[in-house]
N, C-alpha and C positions, 0 to 999 in steps of 0.2 A: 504493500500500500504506500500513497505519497504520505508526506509528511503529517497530511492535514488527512486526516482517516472517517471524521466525522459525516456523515449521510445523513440529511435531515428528511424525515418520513410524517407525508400528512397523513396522520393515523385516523381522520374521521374522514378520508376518501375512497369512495366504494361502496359497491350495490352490497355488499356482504357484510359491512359491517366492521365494528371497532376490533373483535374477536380476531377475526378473520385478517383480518392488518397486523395485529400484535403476533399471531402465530407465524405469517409471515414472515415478520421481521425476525423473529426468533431460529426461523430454521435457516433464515440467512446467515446467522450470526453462528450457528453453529457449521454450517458449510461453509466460510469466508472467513478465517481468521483474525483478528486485527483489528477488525468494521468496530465502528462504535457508531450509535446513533441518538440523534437528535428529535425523540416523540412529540410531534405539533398537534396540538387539542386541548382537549377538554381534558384538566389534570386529572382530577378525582377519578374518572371514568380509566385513565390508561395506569394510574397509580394501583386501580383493583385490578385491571387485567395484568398489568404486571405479577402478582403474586402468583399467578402461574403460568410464569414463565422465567424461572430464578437463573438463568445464563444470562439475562438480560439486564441483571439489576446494575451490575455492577461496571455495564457495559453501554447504560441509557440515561439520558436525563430527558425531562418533561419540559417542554416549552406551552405555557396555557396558551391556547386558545378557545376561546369558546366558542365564535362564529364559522358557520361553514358554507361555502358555496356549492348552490343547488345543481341536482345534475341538470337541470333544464334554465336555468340561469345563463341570460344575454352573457357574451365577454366583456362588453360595454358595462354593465352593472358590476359584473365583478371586479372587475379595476378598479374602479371606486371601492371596493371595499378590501384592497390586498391587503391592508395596514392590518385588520382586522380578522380574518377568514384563515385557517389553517393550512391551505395550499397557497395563497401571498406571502406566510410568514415563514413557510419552508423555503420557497424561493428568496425571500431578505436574507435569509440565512446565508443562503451561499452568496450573495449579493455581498454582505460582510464578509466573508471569508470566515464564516464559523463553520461552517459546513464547504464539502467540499462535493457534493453534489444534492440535490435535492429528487424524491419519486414521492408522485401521490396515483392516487385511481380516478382520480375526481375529473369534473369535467374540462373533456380537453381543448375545448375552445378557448375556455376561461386561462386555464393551463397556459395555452401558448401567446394570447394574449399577456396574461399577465409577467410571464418568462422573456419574453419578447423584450416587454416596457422596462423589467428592472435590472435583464442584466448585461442587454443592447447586442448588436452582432460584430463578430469579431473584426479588426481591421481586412480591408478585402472580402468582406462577405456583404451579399446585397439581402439575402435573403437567408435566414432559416428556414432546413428542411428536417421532416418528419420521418425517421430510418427507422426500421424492424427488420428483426431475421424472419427468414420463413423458413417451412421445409421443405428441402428436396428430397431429391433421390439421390443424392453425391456424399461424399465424406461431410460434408459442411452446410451449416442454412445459405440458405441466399440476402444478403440485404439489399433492401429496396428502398430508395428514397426517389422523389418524395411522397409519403404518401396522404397529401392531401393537404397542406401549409400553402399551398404556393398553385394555384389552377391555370397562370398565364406563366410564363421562363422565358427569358431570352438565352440564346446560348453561352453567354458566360458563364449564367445560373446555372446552367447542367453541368459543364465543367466543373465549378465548384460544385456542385453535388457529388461528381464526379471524384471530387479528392476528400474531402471530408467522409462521403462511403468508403472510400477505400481506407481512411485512415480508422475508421469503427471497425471494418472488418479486419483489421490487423490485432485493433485492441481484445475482441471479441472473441475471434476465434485463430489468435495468434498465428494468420499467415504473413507471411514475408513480403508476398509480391501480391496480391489479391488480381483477381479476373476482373475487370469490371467492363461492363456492353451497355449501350445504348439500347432502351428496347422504344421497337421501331414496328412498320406496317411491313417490313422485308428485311432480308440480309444487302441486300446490293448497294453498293455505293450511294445509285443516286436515290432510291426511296426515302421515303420521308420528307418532313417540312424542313425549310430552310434552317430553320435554329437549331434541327437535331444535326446536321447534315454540316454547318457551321462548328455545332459543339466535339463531332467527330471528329473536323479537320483541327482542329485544337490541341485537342486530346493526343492526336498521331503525331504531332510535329512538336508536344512538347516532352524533355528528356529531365534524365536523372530521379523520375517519382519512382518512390517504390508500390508500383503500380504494372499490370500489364493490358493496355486496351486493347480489346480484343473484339470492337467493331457493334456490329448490329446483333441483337434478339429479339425474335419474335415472341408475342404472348405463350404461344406454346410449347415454349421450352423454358418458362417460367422455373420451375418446379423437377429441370432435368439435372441440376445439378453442375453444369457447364460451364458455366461462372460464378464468381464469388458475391460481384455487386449489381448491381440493375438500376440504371438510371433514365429516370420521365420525369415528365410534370406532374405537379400534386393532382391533375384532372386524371388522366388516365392510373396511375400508381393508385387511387384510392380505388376507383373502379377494379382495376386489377386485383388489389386487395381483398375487397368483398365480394369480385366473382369466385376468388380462391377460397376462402373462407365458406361461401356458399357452398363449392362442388364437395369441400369434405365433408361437408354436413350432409348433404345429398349421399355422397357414397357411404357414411355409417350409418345412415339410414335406411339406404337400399338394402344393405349389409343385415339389420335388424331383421327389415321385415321379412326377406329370403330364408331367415334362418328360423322366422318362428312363422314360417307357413305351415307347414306337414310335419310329424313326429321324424321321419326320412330327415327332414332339413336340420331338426335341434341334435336328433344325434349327431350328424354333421359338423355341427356346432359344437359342441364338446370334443368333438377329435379334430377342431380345425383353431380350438381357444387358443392354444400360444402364438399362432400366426395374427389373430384377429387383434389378441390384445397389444401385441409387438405394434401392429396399423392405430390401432386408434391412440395410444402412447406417443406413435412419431405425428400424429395428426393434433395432438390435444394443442390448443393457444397455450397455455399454461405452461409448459412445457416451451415456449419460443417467445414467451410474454416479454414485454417491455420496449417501446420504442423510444427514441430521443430527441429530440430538439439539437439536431447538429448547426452550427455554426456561430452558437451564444455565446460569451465570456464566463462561462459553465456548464455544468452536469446537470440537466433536468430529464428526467426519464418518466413519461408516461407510461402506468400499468393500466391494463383491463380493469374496467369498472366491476366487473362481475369476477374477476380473476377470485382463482382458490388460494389456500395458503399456500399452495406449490408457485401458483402465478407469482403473487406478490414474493415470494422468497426468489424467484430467477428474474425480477423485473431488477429488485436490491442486488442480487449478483452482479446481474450487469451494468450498474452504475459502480459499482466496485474495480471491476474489471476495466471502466472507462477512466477512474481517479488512479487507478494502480497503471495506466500506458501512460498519464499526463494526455489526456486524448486534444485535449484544450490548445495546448503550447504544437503538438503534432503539427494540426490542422492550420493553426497559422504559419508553421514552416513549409512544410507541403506548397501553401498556398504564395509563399513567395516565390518558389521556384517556381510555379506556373506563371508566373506576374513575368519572370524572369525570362523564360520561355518566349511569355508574349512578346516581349522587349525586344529582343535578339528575331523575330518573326518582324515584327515592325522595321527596325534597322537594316533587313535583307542580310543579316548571318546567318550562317549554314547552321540549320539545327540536326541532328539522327541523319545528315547524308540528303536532306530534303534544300530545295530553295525555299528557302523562308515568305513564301507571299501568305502564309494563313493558311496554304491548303497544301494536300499530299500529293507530290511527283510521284507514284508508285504505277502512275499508267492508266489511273483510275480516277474519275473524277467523287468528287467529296458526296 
């Protein structure tokens, strides 16, 4: 962990409950060494849930809040009330530097509005974007940004998407060099709109990231495992999102009702359980829970509103895992060398073997 280990956790955010938060955080702290954390709420109420959860006592302190912000609560309203509300006052925290990442469950409008206002975007970032892992079928999840921060981009904004996902995906799942694609209407050069087509020729002609771009994907190879990162606009990423999310529901579903058709199907079912539950284990949110606010002058990680204490305990992991890479200091290095890139592209220096006009001499147009 960095120096600064503190996680501050809005404990009254979430459809599940103060319980459900507290147990969280406690299995985090038993799988994550080191963690200490910062309980925002309602004392009395996390001061009784503490006492059964004694790894924690010694490991937590209580920040009272008593106001909370509704799951259906405008972002405009709740900004007015950050000063006051247990997920504005986790985000002050890290805002101070008492904390050195903040996660709630609560609503993510409000969330990223309020994350946005207090703790502004890093030098060289026009936008913050919304990343999640998902699953594949590969050694690795996939992270996706954006998924739903940002519904218009220009192609610098992909780019920087583009290094910032790649810098999550190193902290996350400790690759070296992460994959990262554009996903696109086609593989071929020229498909797609302009800005994607612009943020490509970028991408190829800038050097030294620890990054390997690796062009265009299609929707349907989402989920193959292929690459590491996946970069769009918040419009289509959130779509993607929730068509993904939908089909696995549909397929455990399908899954369900097949097997309790006919007394044939449940035996089936019984000599096919350790495959079915292996699927719905690698399928479960809870399991892949926690997306982030990439390009803030902080750690703020949105969990599932509805997440279990397995959710809320890997949303706290991986804010963990983001304070233990410095994911923060990463991303503005990364980001100069693209600046740098650009520079030397402007000037007409040879960048990777290319003439530097903005787009790639490989014989193929952008």
């Amino acid at each position: 962990m960095s120096e600064n280990s503190w996680i501050a956790v809005d404990a009254m955010g979430g459809d599940k409950g103060l319980e459900v938060m507290m147990a969280g955080v406690a299995q985090a702290r038993r799988r994550f060494e080191g963690m200490r954390f910062l309980l925002v709420g309602d004392e009395p109420a996390i001061r009784d849930s503490l006492k059964t959860h004694p790894n924690l006592t010694a490991n937590a302190e209580v920040v009272h809040v008593a106001d909370v912000v509704g799951s259906a609560e405008k972002p405009s309203q709740a900004i007015r009330r950050a000063k006051t509300t247990s997920m504005g006052v986790a985000i002050d925290l890290v805002k101070q530097g008492r904390a050195a990442a903040a996660v709630s469950s609560g609503n993510t409008g409000a969330l990223m509005a309020m994350a946005k206002l207090a703790l502004r975007t890093l030098p060289g970032i026009d936008r913050p974007a919304l990343a999640a892992p998902l699953p594949t079928l590969g050694a690795n999840d996939v992270i996706m940004l954006d998924l739903g921060a940002n519904t218009e981009v220009a192609a610098k904004n992909l780019v920087q998407f583009a290094v910032m996902g790649a810098c999550y995906a190193r902290a996350l799942m400790d690759l070296e060099r992460p994959r990262v694609a554009l996903l696109n209407i086609g593989t071929e050069d020229q498909k797609g709109t302009e800005e994607i087509r612009d943020a490509a020729a970028a991408l190829k002609a800038a050097t030294g990231l620890p990054l390997v771009f690796t062009g265009f994907v299609e929707g349907d190879r989402l989920a193959r495992g292929d690459v590491d990162v996946i970069v769009c606009d918040g419009f289509a990423g959130n779509i993607a999102l929730k068509t993904a999310e939908g089909t696995a529901r549909f397929v455990a579903d399908l899954l369900k009702r097949a097997f309790s058709s006919s007394v044939r199907s449940k035996i089936g079912f019984l000599i096919s359980r350790p495959a079915t539950e292996l699927l719905r284990h690698h399928l479960d949110p809870n399991v892949h829970n926690g997306a982030v606010f990439l390009g803030l002058n902080g750690i703020v990680v949105k969990s599932h509103g509805g997440a279990t204490e397995l959710g809320v305990a890997t949303a706290i992991g991986n804010a963990a895992k983001m304070v233990r890479a410095d994911l923060t200091r990463k991303i503005a290095q990364d980001l100069s060398a693209i600046d740098a890139a650009n520079g030397q592209a402007a000037n007409g220096h040879p960048t990777n073997g290319h003439p530097t006009n903005g787009h790639p001499t490989n014989g193929q147009a952008a």
